[in-house]
C-alpha positions, 0 to 999 in steps of 0.5 A: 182408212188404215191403208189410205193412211200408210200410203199417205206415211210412206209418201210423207216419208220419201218427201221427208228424205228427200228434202232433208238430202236436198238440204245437206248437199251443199255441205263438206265433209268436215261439217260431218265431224263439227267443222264448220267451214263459214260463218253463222248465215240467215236462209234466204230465198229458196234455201228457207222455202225448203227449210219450211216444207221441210219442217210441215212435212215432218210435222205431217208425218208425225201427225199420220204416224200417229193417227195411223196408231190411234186406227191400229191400237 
């Protein structure tokens, strides 16, 4: 059980980085230090697809950390 869990946490993990990478390719660098370089936009399309999977894959992880917790402790 406790190892089905942390291989469950890790993929989460890797899912997790990777898609919040996938998220900030499109920006500057002067967005780094607060510049914003167009408007306020709504997400469409694709771009709010991986916003949602992005936000239940942290969710899951947060739900497999702790239970992984709970099994440890």
């Amino acid at each position: 059980m406790k190892d089905s869990l942390r291989f469950v946490e890790l993929l989460l993990a890797v899912s997790l980085i990777v898609l919040i990478l996938m998220q900030s390719r499109g920006t500057s660098l002067g967005s780094v230090f607060g510049q914003e370089g167009s408007v306020f936009h709504t997400r469409r399309g694709a771009e709010r697809i991986l916003f949602n999977v992005t936000i239940g894959i942290g969710l899951a992880f947060l739900v497999i950390s702790l239970a992984l917790a709970h099994v440890a402790g």
